[in-house]
N, C-alpha and C positions, 0 to 999 in steps of 0.2 A: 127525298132530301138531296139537295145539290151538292154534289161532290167537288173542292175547290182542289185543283190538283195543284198544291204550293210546293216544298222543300219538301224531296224526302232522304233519307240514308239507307244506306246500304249497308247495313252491321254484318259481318263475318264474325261467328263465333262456332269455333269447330267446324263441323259443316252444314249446321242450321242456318240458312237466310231469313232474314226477319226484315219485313216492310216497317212504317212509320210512313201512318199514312193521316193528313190532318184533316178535318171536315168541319164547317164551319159553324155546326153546333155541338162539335163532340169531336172528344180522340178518343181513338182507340189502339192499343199498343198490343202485337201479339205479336209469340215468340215462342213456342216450345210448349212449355207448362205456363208461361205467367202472363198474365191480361190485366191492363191499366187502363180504365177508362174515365178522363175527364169530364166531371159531370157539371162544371160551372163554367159557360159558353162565353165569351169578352163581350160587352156590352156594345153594339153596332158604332155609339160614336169613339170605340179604340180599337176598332176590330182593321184598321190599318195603320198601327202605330210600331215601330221596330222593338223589340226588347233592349233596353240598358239596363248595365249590373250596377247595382244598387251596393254591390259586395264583391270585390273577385278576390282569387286564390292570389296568396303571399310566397316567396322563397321560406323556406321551414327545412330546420338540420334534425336530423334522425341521432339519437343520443342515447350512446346503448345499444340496448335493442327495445324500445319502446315506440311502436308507430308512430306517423303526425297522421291528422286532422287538415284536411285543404275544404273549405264553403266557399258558396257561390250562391247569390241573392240577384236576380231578375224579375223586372216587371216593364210590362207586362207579357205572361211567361207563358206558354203551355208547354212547354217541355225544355227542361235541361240533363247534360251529359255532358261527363269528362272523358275526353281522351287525353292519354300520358304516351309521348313518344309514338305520335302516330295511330296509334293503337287504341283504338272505342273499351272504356272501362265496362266491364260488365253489370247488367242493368241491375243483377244481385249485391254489387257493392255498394249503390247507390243509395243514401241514406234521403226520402224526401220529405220537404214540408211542404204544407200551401198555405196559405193569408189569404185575406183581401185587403189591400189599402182602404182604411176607411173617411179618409178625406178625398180619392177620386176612384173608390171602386175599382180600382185597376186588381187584378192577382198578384198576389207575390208570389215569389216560390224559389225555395232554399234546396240543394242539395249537396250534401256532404260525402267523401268519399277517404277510405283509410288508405294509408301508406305503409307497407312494412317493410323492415328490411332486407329483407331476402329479394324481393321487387327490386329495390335500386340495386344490390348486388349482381345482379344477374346480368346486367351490362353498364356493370361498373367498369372503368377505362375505354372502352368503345367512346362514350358520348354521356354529357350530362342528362341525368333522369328530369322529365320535366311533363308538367300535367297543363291543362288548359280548359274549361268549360264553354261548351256551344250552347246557347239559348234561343228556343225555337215562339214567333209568335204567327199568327194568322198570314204575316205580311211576311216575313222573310227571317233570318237568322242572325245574329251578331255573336262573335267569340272575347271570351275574355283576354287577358294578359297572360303569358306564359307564368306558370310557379317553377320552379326550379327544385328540387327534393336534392339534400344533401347527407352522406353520412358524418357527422361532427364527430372528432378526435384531436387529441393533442398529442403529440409526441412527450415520450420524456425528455430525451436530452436538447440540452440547449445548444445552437447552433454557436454561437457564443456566446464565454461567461466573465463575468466579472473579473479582474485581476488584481492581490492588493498592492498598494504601493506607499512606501513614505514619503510625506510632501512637506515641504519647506511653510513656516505661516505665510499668511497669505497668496500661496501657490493657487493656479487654478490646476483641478484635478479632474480629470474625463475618466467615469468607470464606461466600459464599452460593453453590451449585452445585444444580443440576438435571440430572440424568445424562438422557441421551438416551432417548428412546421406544426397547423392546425389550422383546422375549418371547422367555425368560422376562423379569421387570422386572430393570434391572440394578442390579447390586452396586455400593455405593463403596467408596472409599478412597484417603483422602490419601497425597500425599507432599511433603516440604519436601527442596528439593537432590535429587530422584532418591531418597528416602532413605524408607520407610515409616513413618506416623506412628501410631503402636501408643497411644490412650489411658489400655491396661490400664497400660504401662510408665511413659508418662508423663500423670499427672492433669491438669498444667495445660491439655492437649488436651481438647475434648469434641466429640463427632459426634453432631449430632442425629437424629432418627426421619427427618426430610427430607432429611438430606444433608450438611447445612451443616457447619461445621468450626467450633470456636471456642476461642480462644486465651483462658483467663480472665486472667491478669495475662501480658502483655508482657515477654519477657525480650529483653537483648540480644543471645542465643542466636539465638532464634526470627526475627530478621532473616533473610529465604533467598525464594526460592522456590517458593510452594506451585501444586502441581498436583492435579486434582480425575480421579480416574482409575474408570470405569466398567467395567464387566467381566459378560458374562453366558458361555453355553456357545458362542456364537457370536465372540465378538471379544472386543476389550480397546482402550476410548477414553480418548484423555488427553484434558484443555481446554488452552485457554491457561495459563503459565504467570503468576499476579500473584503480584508480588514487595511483599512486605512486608518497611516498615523500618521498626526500632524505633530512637529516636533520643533522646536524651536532654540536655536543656535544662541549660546551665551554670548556677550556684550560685555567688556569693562568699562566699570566708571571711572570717573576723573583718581587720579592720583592723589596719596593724601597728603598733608606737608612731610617737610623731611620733621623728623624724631630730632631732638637734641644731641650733643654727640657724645658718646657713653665714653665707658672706663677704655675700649679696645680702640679707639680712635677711629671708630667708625658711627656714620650717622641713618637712618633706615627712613623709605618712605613704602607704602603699600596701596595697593587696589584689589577690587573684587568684581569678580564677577555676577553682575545681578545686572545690567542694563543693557539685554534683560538675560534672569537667569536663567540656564538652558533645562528644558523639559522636553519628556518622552522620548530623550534619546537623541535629544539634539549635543551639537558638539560642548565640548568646553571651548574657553578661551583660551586662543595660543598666545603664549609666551609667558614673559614670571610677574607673579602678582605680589613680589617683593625684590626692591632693590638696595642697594648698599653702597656708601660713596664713604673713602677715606676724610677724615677731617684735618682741616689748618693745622696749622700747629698750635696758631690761637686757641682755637674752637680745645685743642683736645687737651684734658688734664693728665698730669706728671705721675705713674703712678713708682711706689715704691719698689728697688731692686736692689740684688743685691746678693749678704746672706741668706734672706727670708727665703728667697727664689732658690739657691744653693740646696736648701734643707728642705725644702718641694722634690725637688727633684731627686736627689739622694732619695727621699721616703718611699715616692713610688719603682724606681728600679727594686728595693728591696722587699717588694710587697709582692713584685713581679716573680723574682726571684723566689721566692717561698710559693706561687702557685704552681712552678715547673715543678720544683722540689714534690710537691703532694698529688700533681697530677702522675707525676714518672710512679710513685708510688701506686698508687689507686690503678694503673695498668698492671704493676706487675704482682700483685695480688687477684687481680683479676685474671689473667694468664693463666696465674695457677691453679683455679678453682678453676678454670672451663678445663683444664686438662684433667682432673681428676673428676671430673662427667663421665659418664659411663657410656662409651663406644655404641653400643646397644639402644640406647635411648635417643640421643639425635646427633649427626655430624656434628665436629665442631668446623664446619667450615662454614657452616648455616650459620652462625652465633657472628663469624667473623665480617663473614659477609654481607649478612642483615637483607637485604631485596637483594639479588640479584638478575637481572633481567635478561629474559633469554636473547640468545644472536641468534641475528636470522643472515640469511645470504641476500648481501646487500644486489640489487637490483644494477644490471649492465648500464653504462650512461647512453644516455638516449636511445633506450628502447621503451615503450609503450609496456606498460605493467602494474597492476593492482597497487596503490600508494599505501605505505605501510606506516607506521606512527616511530615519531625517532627515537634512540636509547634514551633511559631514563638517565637523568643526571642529578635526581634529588633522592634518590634511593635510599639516603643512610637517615633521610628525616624518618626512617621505619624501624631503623635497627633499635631496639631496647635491650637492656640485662637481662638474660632471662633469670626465673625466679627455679634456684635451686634448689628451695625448699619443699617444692612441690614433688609431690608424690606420682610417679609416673610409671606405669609397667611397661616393662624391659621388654622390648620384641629382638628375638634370635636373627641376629642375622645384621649384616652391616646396609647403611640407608645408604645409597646410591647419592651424590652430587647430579646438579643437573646435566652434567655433559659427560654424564660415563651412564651413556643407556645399553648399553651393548651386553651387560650381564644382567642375569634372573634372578630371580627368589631361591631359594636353595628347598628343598622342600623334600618330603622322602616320598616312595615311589607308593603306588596306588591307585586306582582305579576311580577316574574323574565324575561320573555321572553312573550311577545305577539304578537303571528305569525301575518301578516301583508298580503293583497292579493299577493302580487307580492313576496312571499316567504321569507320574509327577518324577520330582527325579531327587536324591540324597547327594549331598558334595563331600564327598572327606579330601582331605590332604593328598596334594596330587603333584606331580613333576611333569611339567609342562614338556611335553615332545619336542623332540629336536625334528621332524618333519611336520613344516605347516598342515601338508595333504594329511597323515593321520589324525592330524585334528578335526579336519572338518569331515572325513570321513567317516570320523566314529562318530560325529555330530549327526551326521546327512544318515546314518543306520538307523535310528530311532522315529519314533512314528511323527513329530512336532516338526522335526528338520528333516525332513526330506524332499521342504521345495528351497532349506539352503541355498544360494548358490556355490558352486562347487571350487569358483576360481580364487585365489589369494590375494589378488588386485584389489578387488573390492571388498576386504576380511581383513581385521585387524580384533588380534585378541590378547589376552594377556594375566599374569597371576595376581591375585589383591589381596591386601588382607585390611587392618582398620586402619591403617594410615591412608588407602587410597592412593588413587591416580586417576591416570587418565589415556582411553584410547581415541585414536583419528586415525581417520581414512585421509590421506595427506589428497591435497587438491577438490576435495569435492564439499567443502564445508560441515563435514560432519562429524559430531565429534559426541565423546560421553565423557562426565565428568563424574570421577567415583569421588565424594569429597571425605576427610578424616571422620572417622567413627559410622559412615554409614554402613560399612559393611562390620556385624559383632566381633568384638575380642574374642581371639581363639577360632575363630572361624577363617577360612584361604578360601575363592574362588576362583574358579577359570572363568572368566567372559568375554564373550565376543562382541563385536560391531559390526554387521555390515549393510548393502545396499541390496535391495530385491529389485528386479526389472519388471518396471511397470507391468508387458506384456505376461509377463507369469501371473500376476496377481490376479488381476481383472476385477477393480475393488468394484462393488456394486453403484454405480452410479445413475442416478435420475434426476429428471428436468431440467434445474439449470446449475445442478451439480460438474465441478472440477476438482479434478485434485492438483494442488497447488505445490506438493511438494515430493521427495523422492519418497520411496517406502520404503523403514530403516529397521532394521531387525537388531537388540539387544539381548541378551540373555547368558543364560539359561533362564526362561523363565520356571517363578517359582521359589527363586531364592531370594532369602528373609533378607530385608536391609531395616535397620533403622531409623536414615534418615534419606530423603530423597535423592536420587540422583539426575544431572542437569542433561538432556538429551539435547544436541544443538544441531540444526538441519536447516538450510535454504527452503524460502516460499519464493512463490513470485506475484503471489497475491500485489495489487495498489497500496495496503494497508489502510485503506479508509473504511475503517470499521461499520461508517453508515450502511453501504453499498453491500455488506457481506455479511453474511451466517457463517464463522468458519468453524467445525467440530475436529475437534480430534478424533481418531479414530483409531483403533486396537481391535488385535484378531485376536477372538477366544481361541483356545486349545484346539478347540472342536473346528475353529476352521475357518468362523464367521466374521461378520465385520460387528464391529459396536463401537457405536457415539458413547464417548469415555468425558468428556468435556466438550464445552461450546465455549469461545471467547467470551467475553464480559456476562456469563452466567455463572460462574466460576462456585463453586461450593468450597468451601473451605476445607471441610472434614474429609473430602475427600482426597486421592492418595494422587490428583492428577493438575495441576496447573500451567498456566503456558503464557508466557510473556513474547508476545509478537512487534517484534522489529521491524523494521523500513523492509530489510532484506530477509530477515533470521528469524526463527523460533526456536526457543528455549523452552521444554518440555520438564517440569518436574514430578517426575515420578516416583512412587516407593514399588512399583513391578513393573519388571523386567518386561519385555515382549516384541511385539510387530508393531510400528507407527504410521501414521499417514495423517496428512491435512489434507482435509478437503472442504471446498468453500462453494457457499449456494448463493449467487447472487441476488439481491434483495431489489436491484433496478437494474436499467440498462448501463447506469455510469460505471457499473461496477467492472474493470477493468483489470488482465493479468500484463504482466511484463513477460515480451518473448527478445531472445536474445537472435541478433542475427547476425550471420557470419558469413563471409564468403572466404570460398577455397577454389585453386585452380592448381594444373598440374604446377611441379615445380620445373619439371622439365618436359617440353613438347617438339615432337619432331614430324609431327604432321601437320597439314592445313587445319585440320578439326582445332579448336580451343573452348574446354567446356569448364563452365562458371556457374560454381553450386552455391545457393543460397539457399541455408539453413534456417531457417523458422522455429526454433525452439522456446520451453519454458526455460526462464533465469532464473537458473539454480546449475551450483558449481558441479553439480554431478555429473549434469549434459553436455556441461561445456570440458568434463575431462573424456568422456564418451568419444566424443565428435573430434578433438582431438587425437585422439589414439587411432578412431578408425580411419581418419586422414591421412594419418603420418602412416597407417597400413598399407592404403593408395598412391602413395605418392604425393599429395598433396600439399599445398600451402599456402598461408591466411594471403591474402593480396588487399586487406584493409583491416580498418581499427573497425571490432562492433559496435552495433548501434543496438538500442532498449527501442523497443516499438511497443507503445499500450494499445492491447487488444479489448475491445470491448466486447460484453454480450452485447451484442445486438443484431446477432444472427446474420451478420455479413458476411460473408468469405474475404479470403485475403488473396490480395493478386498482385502479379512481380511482372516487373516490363523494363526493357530497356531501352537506349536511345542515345541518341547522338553520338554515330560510331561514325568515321570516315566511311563512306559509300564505297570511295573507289580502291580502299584494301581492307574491307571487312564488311561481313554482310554475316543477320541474325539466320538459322535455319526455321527458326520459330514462323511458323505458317499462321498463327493469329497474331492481335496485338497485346495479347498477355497471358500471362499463365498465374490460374488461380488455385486454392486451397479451400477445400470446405469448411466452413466456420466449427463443422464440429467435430472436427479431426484434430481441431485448434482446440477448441474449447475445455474437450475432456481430457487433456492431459494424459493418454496414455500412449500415443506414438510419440517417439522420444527422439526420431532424429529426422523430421519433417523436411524436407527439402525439395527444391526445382532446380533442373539445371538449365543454361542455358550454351548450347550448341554453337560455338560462331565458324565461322570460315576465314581464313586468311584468303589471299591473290594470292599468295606465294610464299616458300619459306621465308623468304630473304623480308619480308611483313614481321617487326617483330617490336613496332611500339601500338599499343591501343589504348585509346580515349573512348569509355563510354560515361554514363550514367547510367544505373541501377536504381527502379523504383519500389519501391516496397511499401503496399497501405493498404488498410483496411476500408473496403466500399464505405463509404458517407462517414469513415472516420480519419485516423488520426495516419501518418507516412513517412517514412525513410527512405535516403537517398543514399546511394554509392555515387561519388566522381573518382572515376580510373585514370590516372595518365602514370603507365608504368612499360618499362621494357618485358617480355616474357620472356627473355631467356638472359637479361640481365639486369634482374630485381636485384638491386643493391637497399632497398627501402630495410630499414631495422623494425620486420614485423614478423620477429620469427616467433611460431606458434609456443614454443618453451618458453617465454618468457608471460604468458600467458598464467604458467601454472607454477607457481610461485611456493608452494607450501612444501618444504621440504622437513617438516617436522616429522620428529621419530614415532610410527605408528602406537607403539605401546609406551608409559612411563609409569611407575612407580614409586612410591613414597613421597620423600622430599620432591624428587626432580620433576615430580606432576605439577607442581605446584610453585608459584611466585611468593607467595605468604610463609615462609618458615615455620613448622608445626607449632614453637613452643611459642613463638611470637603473636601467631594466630591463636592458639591460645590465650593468653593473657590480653589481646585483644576484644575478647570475648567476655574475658571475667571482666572487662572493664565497663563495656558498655550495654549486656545483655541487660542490667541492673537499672531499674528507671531511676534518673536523678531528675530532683526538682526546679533545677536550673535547664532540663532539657539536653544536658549532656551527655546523651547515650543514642543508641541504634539509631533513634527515631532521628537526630540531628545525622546521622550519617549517613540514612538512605537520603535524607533529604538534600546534602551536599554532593550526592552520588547519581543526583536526578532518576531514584529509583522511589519515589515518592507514594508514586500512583499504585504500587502493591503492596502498602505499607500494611494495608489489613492481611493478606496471604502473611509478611513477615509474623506480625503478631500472633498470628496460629501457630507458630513453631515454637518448643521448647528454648531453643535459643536463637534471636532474630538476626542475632549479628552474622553468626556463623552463618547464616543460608545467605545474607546480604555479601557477605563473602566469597562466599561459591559462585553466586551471579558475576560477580566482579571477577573473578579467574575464568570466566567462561568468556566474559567479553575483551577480559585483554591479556588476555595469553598470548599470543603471539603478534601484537605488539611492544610488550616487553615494558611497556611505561606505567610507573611507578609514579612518576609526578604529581598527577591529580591526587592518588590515595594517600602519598603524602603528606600533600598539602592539605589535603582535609584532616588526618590525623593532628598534624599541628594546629590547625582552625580551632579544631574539640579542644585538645591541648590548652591552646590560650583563655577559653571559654570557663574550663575547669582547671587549672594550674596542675602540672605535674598528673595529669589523666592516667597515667600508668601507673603510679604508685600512689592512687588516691585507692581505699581502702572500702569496702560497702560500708561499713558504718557511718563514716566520711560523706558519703552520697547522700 
């Protein structure tokens, strides 16, 4: 048999060499263990015809981890093989078929070959994975087209999202989107309401080559929701939704005639606004839509004067005169009954005064400092009579005013906690120490408190009984609220508040677990309350509840951590809820304990707030000038921290903070700076930036995170510097410092005290804890705890108080008003404004006439 010595390869596999050798009535394939021999020879009038692919290999994205599939169809064929990246596939991956063409007898022959991803992995970033098929016939070889093998993924975050805006009618409106990094690249497509926005259907829609969406004229339709929705073979991303309103600005119509001219010798004409009338928040019409013009003399008729006129007037002075009379009366009856009140039961200066709002220290002018809400000036829409007939028990002892904090409870002597076998602990009647240290030393002796902290900075404690009050940590936003009746009649407690340092705790954190907030110690615990009390503490959480899992969390006795609540899974019956603000959580408890939030991010959006600060010496007398940038969680604890340890250093701020949102997304953070004069200042920094591990960020338990930056001066006599400060998270979001200040003659008003503003008194007591007056709060209570069928009770109240959204939590309380009350002294305590709660009690008021002295029967 003649041997045609055509094409052969040379396969390397490990260190087997394997021929391919063709003959012109037969192949034969040998290799190790496997032999393939062709047993249907080309017919002599094709046996010099080249192979073409009938089929070649496509680009194919790997999704998951699920292989592709790459074919390859040749005729006329006696052998095909894939090489990927140079590299001859192995003949066992080789999946084969054979044919015959049965219009020209030719062979066919298909071979298939898997893809997995571990394969493209392995010199993923070197170079794109890529396969290609050789087909071998009698006469010579032909290769296919390159495939290319890709792993497909879509990012979650969007490079850019949507923004809402209000548009004027007819405005044109550009929403701006940037779909996520993915391969393949992804697809858009809007949606307004959930609902697909189809161009073809509607013209006024246009989607550009980028992405973008654009409204050309504004209908009031188009007021909704638009979402920016990215989609490849891998996933499908929404962005945020922004909400566009279109709104439309009022118009007056023509003027009416003038009125005929009345009795006052005046004649009136008027317009309205409707052409056209303003909707969704568009403006009203400026100016008056009624005018008034004096009449002729003609025009105006003669009326009677005289005696008539005489005896008008006379009547009303004397009518006037008989209210003074009964008014001066009805005070000083009243006088005398508030003075025969009983000393014991409430100040009479709470009665006289009705709201009165606390003062705070007003803020230096033009310094930089937390903006505070202004004094109430409608306070006395609150003051009602109290009702005397009510039956009240007498507490021993005189109620403190709110600005006489300086004295205590008087109480008789006695041993405050007495540990109990089974750990728990008995309160009887106790006289609060006159050294803070043996307080918390007798604390810190028992087996519960002995990770205490031991200093008085971060310790405020104080005597209670069923009137309540309230303790703060002044500056760090944290505060408890004992509200009236929660602690039992006949019962006195000591209780404390303070801060545990992160590093002590070590709260057990996993995956994409943070703790968002300080960890707040309450107690004793163990002791009975009635009604819950309001634990108030700084997050730094986003608060976009999509983004986050966030659980409360409480140490048992024993030591451990335990999920006590989760936001919006909230149980009612239970003794734990929490209302989460922009900045703040409010924690309602009925026991006492250890607190923490901690939050599991649910996507990448999901985002903390870090506060950054810069500090330099305040006075330097060497070349060195070093510039520390702070990276912290924003919460008022860290920023009293980092303060105090400053002002221990020497220290001082040399700009206003900036809020930086941190995202998960596993980036580091990195700080650099720039644009300093060359020729009298130069960085010691030997790279171009100094980073921070994402997870030293992330977990929330290093508290005063910082980089410095090193500079040099040319010389002392160098004493102005210009830089910039950058501050950003890799592929996310960045803060900038610009400096132009003297170092040794900063006259800038950015002194760190004005930073910390809270100079409220750490412990209070009875009346002075509290803005609401006991007996006022009271009847407050009796008035709207009571459903009325006009809607005049609690439920109209949270709803005027925009506390809406926990109106089922309210209703699980014995009495809702009272707890919608305590939320209200939690949040505006130390603004001191009375105005809104005013104005809503008069709101109710008008709703229900005389609301204080409507009666339940009445309801």
């Amino acid at each position: 048999m003649p041997l045609h010595l055509g094409p052969f390869v040379r396969w390397r596999s490990g260190l087997v060499l394997t021929w391919i050798c063709l003959f012109s009535s037969g192949f034969t394939f040998i290799g190790g263990e496997h032999a393939a021999t062709v047993t249907h020879p080309l017919p002599a009038a094709f046996s010099d015809l080249l192979p073409h692919f009938l089929l070649e290999p496509d680009d194919v994205y790997i999704v998951k981890n699920k292989p592709v599939t790459l074919t390859c169809r040749s005729t006329p064929a006696t052998q095909i093989y894939f090489k990927c990246n140079s590299e001859w596939v192995h003949q066992d991956q080789h999946l084969i078929e054979r044919d015959v063409d049965p219009a020209t007898g030719l062979p066919v022959m298909q071979v298939k070959i898997d893809i997995s991803r571990q394969q493209v992995e392995k010199i993923f970033g070197l170079e794109d994975y890529w396969c290609q098929c050789v087909a071998w016939s009698t006469t010579g070889t032909q290769k296919s087209q390159k495939a290319y093998v890709r792993i497909a993924y879509l990012r979650k975050n969007f490079e850019e999202e949507p923004l809402g805006k209000e548009v004027a009618l007819d405005q044109e409106v550009l929403l701006r989107c940037h779909p996520p990094e993915g391969v393949p690249a992804a697809e858009v497509e809007w949606q307004r309401n959930e609902g697909l926005i189809d161009p073809k259907t509607d013209p006024n829609f246009f989607i550009t080559v980028d992405h973008n969406l654009i409204i050309k004229q504004a209908r009031l339709a188009d007021t909704g929701n638009y979402t920016c929705v990215a989609k490849n073979i891998v996933a499908r991303r929404k962005s945020s939704s922004a909400t566009v309103i279109v709104y439309v600005d009022g118009g007056w119509s023509e003027w009416s005639k003038w009125s005929p001219c009345g009795a006052d010798c005046t004649m009136w004409r008027s317009r309205e606004c409707t052409q056209p009338t303003p909707s969704t928040s568009g403006k009203d019409c400026q100016g008056l839509d009624l005018q008034s013009l004096n009449c002729t003399s003609e025009q105006c008729p003669q009326t009677a004067s005289g005696a008539e006129d005489v005896a008008l007037y006379v009547g009303i002075v004397a009518v006037a005169l008989c209210l003074t009379l009964l008014l001066i009366v009805l005070v000083l009856v009243y006088r005398r009954k508030k003075e025969g009140l009983d000393a014991d039961v409430a100040d009479s200066s709470i009665l006289t005064t009705g709201f009165q709002p606390m003062g705070i220290k007003p803020t230096k002018p033009g310094v930089w400092a937390p903006r505070r809400a202004a004094r109430s000036k409608n306070s006395h829409l609150l003051t009602i009579q109290p009702d005397l007939t009510t039956t009240t028990t007498s507490y021993q002892g005189t109620l403190r005013s709110r600005h006489e904090v300086a004295g205590k409870f008087s109480m008789s002597n006695g041993p405050l906690l007495e540990p109990l076998p089974n750990g728990s602990h008995t309160l009887h009647n106790g006289k609060l120490p006159s050294d803070p240290n043996d307080f918390m030393n007798r604390l810190s002796s028992q087996t519960y408190f002995k990770t205490l902290p031991r200093d008085n900075i971060n310790t405020s404690y104080g005597t209670f009984n069923f009137l309540g009050g309230r303790l703060t940590l002044p500056n760090t936003g944290i505060s408890l609220l004992i509200p009236p009746e929660a602690i039992p009649r006949g019962k006195i407690y000591e209780i404390y508040l303070t801060i545990q340092k992160k590093e002590d705790m070590r709260l057990p954190l996993a995956g994409c677990q943070t703790l968002l907030s300080p960890v707040v110690s309450c107690g004793p615990p163990g002791v009975v309350l009635t009604r819950p009390v309001i634990l108030t503490m700084d997050h730094c959480s986003d608060a976009c509840l999509e983004n986050w899992a966030i659980r409360l969390k409480k140490q048992s006795y024993e030591g451990t951590w335990e999920d006590v609540l989760q936001l919006g899974e909230e149980v009612f019956s239970e003794p734990y809820y929490c209302q989460l603000e922009a900045e703040t959580c409010r924690v309602f408890t009925e026991q006492l304990g250890r607190f923490a939030l901690v939050g599991e991010s649910l996507s990448m959006a999901a985002a903390k707030r870090l506060k950054l600060l810069l500090f330099a010496p305040a006075y330097c007398s060497t070349l060195e000038y070093n510039i520390r940038i702070y990276c912290m969680d924003d919460t008022q604890d860290l920023l009293k921290e980092v303060m105090q340890m400053e002002r221990q250093m020497g220290g001082r701020l040399i700009d206003e903070p900036h809020v930086l949102l941190f995202k998960d997304s596993y980036h580091n953070l990195r700080l650099s700076i720039h644009d300093m004069p060359q020729a009298h200042w130069r960085s010691k920094l030997l790279t171009g930036y100094q980073e921070i591990p994402f997870y030293h960020i992330w977990s929330g338990s290093q508290q005063t995170l910082h980089c410095t930056f090193t500079l040099e001066r040319q010389s002392l006599s160098t004493c102005d510097l210009t830089c910039t400060l950058c501050v950003w998270q890799v592929e996310g979001e960045g803060q900038s410092f610009t400096l132009d200040f003297n170092i040794s003659k900063d006259i800038r008003p950015l002194d760190s005290d004005f930073l910390l503003m809270d100079n409220c008194t750490p412990a209070l007591a009875g009346p002075s804890a509290f803005q609401i007056p006991y007996l006022i709060r009271q009847k407050i209570c009796s008035s709207l705890d009571t459903p009325c069928p006009n809607g005049a009770d609690w439920r109209l109240l949270a709803q005027r108080l925009k506390l809406d959204r926990h109106m089922s939590f309210f209703a699980s309380k014995a009495s809702p008003t009272s707890v919608i009350l305590d939320l209200w002294e939690t949040q505006h305590f130390h603004s001191g404004n009375l105005n809104q709660l005013a104005a809503v009690m008069a709101e109710i008021g008008k709703q229900e006439a005389m609301i204080f002295l409507v009666s339940d029967g009445e309801c």
